[in-house]
DODOLUM-448178 format. One record per residue (C-alpha): residue number from 1; chain; x, y, z. Coordinates in Angstrom, 3 decimals, padded with zeros to 6 digits, always signed. Each point is the difference from the previous one (the first is absolute). Last residue first. Layout:
! DODOLUM-448178
<atom nr="NUM" kette="A" east="X" north="Y" up="Z"/>
...
END
This chain:
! DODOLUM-448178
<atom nr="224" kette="A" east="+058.128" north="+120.084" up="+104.444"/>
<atom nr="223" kette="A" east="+000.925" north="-000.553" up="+003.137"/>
<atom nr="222" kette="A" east="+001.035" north="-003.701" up="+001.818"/>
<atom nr="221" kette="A" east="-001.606" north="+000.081" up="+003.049"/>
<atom nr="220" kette="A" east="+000.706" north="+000.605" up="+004.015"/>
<atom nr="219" kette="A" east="-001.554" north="-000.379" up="+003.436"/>
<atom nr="218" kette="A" east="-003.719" north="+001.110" up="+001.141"/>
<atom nr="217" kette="A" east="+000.768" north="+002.290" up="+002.927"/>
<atom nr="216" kette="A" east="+000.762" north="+002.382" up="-002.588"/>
<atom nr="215" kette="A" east="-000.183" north="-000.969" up="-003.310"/>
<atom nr="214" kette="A" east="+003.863" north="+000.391" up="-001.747"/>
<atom nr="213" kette="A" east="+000.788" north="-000.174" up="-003.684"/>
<atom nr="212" kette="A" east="+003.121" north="-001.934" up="-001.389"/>
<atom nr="211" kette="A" east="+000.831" north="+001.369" up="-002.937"/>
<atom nr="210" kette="A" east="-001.380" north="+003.605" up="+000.686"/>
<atom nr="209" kette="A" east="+003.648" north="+000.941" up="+001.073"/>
<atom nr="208" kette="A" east="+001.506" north="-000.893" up="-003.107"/>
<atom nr="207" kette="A" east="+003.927" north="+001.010" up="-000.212"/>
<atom nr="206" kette="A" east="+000.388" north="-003.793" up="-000.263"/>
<atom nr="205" kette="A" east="+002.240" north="+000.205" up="+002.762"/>
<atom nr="204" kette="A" east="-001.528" north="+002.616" up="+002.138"/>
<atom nr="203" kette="A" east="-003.271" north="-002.468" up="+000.414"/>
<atom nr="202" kette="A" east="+001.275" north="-002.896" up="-000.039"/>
<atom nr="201" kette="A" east="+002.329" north="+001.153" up="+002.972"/>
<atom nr="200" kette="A" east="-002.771" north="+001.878" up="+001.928"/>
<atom nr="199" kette="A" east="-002.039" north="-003.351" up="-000.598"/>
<atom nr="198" kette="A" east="+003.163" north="-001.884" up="+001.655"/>
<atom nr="197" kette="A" east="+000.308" north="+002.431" up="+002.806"/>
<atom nr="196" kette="A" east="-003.752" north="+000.102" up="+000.669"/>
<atom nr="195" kette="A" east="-000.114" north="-003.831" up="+000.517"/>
<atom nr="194" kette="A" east="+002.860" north="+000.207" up="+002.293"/>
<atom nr="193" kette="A" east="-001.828" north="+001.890" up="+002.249"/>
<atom nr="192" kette="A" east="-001.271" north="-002.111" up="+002.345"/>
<atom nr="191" kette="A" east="-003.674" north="-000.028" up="+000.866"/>
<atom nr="190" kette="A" east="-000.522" north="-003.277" up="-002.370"/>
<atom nr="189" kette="A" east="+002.493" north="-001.985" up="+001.421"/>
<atom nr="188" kette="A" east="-002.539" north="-002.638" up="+001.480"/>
<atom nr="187" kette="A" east="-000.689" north="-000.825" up="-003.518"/>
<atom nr="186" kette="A" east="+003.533" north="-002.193" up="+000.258"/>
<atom nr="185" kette="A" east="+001.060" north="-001.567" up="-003.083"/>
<atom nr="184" kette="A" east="+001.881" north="+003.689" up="-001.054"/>
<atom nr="183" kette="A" east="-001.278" north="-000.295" up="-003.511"/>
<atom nr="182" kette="A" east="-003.678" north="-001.814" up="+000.400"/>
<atom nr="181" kette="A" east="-000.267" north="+000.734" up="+003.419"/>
<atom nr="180" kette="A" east="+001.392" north="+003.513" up="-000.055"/>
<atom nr="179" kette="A" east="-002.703" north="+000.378" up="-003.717"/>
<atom nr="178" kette="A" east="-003.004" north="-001.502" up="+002.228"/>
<atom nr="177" kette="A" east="+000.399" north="+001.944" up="+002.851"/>
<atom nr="176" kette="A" east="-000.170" north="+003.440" up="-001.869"/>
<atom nr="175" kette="A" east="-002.777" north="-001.078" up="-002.092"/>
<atom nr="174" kette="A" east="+000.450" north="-000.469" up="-003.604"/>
<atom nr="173" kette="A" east="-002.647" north="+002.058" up="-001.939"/>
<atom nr="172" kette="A" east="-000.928" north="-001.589" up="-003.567"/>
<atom nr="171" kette="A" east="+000.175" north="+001.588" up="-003.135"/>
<atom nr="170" kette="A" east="+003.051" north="-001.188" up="-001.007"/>
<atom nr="169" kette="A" east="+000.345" north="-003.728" up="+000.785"/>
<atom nr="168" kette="A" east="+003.311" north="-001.395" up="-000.482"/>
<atom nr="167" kette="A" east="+001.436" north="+003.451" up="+000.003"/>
<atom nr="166" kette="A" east="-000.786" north="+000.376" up="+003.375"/>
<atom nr="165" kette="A" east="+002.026" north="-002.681" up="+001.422"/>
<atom nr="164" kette="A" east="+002.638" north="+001.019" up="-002.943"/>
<atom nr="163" kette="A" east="+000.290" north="+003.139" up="+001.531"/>
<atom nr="162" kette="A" east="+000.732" north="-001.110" up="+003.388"/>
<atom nr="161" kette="A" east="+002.675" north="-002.944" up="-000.497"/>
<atom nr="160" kette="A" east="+001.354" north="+002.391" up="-002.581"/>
<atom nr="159" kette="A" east="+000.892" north="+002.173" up="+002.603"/>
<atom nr="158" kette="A" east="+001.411" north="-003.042" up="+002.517"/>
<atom nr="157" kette="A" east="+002.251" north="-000.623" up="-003.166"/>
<atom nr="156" kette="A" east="+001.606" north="+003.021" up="+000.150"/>
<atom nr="155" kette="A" east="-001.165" north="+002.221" up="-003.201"/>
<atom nr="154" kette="A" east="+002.270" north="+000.762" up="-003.034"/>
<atom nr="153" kette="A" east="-002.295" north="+001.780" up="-002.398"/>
<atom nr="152" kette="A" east="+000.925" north="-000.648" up="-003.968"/>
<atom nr="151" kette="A" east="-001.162" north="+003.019" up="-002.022"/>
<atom nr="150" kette="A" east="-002.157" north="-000.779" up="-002.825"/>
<atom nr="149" kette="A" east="-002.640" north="+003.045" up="+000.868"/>
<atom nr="148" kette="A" east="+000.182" north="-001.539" up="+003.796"/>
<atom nr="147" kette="A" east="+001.333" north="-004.114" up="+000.118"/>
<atom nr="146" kette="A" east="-000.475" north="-002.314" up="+002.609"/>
<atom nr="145" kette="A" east="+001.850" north="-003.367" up="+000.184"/>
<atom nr="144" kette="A" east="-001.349" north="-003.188" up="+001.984"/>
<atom nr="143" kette="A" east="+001.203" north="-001.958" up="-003.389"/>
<atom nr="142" kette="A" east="-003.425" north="-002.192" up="+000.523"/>
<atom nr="141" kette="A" east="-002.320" north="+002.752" up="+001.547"/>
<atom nr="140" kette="A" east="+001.114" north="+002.640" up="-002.623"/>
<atom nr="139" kette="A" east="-001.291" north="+003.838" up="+001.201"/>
<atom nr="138" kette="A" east="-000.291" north="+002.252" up="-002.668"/>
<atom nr="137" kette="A" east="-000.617" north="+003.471" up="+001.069"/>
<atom nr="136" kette="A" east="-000.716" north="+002.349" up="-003.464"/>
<atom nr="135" kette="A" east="-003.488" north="+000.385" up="+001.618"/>
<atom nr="134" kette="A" east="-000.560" north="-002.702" up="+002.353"/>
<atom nr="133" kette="A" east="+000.848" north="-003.223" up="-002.102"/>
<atom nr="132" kette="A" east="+000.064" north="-004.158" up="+001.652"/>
<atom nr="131" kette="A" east="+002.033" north="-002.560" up="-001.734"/>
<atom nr="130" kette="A" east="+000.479" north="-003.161" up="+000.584"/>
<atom nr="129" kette="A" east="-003.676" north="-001.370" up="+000.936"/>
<atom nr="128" kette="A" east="-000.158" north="-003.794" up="+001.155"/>
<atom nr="127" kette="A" east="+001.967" north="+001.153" up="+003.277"/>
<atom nr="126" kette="A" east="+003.280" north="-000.167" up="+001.745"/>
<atom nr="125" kette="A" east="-000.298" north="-001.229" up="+003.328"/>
<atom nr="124" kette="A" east="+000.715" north="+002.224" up="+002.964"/>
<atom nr="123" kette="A" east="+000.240" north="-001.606" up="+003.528"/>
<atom nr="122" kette="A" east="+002.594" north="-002.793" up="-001.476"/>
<atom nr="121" kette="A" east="-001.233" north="-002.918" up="+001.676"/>
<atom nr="120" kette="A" east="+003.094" north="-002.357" up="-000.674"/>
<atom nr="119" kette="A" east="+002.663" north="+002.359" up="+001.074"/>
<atom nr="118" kette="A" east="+002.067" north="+001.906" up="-002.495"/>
<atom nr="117" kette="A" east="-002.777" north="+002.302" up="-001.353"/>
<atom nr="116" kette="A" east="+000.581" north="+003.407" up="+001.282"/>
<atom nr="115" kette="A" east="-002.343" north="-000.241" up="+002.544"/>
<atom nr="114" kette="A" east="+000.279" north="-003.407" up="+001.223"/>
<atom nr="113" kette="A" east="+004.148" north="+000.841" up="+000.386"/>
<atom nr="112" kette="A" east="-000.823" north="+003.007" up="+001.837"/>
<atom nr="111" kette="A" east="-002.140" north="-002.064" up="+002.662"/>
<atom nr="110" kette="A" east="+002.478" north="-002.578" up="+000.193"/>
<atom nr="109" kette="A" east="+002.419" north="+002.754" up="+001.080"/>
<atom nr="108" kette="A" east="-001.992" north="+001.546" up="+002.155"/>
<atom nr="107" kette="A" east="-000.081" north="-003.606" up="+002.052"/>
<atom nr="106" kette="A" east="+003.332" north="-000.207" up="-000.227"/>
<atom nr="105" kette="A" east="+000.413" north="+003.423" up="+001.552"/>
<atom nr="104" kette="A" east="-002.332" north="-000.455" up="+002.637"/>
<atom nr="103" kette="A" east="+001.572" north="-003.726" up="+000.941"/>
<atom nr="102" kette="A" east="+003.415" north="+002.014" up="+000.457"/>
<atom nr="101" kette="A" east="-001.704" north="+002.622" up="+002.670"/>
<atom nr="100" kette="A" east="+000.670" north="+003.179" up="-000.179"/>
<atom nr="99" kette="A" east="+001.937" north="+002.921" up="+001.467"/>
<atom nr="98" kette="A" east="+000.547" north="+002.025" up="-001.964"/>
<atom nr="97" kette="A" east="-002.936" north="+000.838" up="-002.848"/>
<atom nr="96" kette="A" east="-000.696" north="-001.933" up="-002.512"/>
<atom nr="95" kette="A" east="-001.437" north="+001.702" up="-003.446"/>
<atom nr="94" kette="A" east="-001.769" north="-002.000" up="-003.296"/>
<atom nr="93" kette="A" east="+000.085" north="-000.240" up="-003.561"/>
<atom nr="92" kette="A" east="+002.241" north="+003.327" up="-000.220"/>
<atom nr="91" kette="A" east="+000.190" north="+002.014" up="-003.202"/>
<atom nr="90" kette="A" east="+000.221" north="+003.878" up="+000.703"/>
<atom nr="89" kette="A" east="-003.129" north="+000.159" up="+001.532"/>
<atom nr="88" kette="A" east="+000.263" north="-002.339" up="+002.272"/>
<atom nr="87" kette="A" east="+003.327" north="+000.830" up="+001.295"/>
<atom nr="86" kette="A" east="-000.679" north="+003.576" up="+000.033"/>
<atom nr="85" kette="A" east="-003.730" north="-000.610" up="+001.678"/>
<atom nr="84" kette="A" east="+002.241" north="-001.938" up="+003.063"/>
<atom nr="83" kette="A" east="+002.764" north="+002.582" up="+000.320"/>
<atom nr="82" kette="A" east="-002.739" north="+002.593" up="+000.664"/>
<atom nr="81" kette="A" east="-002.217" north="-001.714" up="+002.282"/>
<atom nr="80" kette="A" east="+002.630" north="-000.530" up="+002.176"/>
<atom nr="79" kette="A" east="+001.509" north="-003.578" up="+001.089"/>
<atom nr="78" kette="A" east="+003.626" north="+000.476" up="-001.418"/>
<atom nr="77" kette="A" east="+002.306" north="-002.891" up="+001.927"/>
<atom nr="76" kette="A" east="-000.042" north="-002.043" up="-003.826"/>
<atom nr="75" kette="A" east="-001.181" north="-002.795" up="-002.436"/>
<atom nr="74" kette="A" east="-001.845" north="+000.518" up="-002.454"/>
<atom nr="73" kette="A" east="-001.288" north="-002.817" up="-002.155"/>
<atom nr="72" kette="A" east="+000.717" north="-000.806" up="-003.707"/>
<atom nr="71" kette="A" east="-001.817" north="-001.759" up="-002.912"/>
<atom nr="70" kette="A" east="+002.191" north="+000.266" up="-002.928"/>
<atom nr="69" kette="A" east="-001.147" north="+003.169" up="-002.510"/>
<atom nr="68" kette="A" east="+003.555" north="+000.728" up="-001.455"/>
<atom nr="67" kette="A" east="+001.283" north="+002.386" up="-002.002"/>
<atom nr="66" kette="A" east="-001.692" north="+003.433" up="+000.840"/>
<atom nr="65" kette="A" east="-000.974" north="-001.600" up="+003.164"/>
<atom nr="64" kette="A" east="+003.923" north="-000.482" up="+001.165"/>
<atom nr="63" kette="A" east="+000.705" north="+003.602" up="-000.293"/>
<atom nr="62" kette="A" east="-002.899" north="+000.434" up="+002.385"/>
<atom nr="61" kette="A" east="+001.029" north="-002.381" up="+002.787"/>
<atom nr="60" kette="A" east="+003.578" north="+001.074" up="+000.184"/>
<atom nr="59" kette="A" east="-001.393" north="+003.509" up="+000.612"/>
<atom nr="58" kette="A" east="-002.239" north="-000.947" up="+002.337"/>
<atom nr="57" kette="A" east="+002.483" north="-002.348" up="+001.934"/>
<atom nr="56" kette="A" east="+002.491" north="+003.292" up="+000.558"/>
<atom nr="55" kette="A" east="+003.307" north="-000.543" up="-001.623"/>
<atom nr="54" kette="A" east="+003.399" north="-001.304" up="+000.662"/>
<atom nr="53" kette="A" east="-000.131" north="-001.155" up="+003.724"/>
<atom nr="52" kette="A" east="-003.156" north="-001.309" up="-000.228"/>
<atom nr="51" kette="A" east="-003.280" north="+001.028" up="+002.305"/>
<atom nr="50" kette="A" east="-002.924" north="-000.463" up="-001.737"/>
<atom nr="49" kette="A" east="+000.469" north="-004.266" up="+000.249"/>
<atom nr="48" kette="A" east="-001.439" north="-002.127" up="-003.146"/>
<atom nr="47" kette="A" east="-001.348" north="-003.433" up="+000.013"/>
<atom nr="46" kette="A" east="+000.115" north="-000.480" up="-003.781"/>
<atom nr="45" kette="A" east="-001.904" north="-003.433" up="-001.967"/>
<atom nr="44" kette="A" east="+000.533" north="-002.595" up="-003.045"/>
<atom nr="43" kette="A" east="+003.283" north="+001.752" up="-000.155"/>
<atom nr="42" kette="A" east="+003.176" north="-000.501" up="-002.770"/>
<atom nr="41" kette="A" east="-001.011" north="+003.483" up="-001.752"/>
<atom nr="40" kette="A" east="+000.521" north="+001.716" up="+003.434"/>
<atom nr="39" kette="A" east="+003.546" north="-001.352" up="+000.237"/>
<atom nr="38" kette="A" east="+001.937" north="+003.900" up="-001.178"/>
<atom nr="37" kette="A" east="-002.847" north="+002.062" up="+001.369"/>
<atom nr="36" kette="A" east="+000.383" north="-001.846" up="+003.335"/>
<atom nr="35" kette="A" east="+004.150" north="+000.591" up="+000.320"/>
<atom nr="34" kette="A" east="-001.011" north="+003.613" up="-000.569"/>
<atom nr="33" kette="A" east="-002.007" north="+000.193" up="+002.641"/>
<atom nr="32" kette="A" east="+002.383" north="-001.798" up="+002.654"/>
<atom nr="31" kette="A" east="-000.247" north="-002.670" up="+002.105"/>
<atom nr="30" kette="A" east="-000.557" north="-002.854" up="-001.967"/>
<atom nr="29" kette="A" east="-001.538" north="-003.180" up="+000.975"/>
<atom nr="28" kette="A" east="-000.903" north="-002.632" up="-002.672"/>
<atom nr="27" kette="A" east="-002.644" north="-002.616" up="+001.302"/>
<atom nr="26" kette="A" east="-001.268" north="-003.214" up="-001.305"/>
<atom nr="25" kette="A" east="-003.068" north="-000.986" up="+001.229"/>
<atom nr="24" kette="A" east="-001.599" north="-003.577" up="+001.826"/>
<atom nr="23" kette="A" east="-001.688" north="+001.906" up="+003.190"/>
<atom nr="22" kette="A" east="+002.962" north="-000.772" up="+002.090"/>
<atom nr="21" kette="A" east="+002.309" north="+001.463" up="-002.669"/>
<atom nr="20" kette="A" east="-002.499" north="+003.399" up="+001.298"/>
<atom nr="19" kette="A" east="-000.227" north="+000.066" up="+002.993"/>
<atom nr="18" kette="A" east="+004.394" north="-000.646" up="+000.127"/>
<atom nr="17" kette="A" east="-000.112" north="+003.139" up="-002.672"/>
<atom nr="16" kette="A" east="-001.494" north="+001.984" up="+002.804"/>
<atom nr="15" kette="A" east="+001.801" north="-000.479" up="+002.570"/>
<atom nr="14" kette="A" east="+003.234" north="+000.354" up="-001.609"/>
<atom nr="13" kette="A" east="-001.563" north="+003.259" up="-001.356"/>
<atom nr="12" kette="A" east="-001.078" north="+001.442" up="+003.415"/>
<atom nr="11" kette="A" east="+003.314" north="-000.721" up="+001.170"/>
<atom nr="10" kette="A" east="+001.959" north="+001.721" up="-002.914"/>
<atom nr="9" kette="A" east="-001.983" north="+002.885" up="+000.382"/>
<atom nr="8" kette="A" east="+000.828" north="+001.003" up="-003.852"/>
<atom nr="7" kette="A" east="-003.105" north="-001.449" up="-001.529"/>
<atom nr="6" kette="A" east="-000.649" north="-000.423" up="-003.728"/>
<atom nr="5" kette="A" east="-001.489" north="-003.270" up="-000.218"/>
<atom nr="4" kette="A" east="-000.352" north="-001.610" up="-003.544"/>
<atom nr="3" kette="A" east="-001.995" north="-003.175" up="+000.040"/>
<atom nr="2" kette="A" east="+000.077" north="-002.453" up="-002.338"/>
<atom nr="1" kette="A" east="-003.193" north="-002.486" up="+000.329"/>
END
């Protein structure tokens, strides 16, 4: 696997790209933000660092989600609660915090490459049904594209993750637990609130707030 890392602790990154030959992948260090919009189209995967001398990591990270939807982790000193829901919400597949450990981070990123499909037990399969309508939503399993009155919505791919779990079966409730085990792999994560970040972010998106309806203390299903 390619892997772009976009680190400018030149220590940290050594280490890190040494993990990672050792684990069989290519890696392309840059340093800089702009360096990693320029090679992003050659990555299978992005470990990217907040802190860059050019331009702040969120801002990097959502100019490449309007082009680009490769699987990347954040990497970075910034533990609050704050920093964390930004990176989620604004297109992250999963957050690190300083300091951690190297087998944490290659575990993650098996765990992001299941999800999005690159692994060999993808955690969301693409189902019989293609197409599923909620009012003028159209959500398209296969393409993984959702459009609102014939207006193409550009959701991360953790969103789509979400609403196609629900989409596969409309009417039924998904349980908090079983949509963070089924997206995140770990159920365990069910208190967190990524979840709520990513339904927030369907939700504004497709400027459909009823799309994804909430039962409380029940978990989550598609509306209608």
């Amino acid at each position: 696997m390619h892997v772009l890392l976009i680190e400018d602790d030149e220590r940290l990154a050594d280490a890190l790209a040494l993990a990672l030959r050792e684990r069989g992948h290519f890696v392309e260090r840059v340093s800089r933000a702009d360096e990693g919009l320029r090679r992003k189209d050659r990555a299978d995967f992005v470990l990217l660092d907040l802190g860059l001398p050019d331009m702040d990591g969120l801002d990097m990270l959502r100019r490449l989600r309007r082009v680009s939807s490769v699987p990347v982790i954040v990497l970075t000193a910034r533990g609050d609660e704050r920093t964390v829901l930004q990176g989620l919400s604004v297109g992250a597949d999963d957050y690190l915090t300083k300091p951690f450990r190297v087998k944490e981070l290659l575990a993650r990123m098996d765990a992001v490459r299941r999800r999005v499909g690159q692994g060999p037990a993808a955690a969301v399969r693409e189902p019989e049904r293609q197409e599923v309508e909620v009012g003028d939503v159209v959500i398209d399993l296969a393409s993984r594209t959702v459009t609102v009155a014939g207006r193409a919505v550009c959701l991360t791919a953790r969103e789509f993750d979400v609403l196609g779990l629900l989409a596969r079966a409309p009417g039924v409730v998904r349980s908090r637990a079983e949509i963070m085990d089924a997206v995140w792999g770990d159920a365990f994560l069910a208190a967190s609130r990524s979840l709520d970040v990513h339904v927030w972010g369907i939700r504004t998106k497709t400027g459909r707030p009823d799309l994804v309806r909430t039962l409380r203390g029940v978990g989550y299903r598609l509306g209608s």
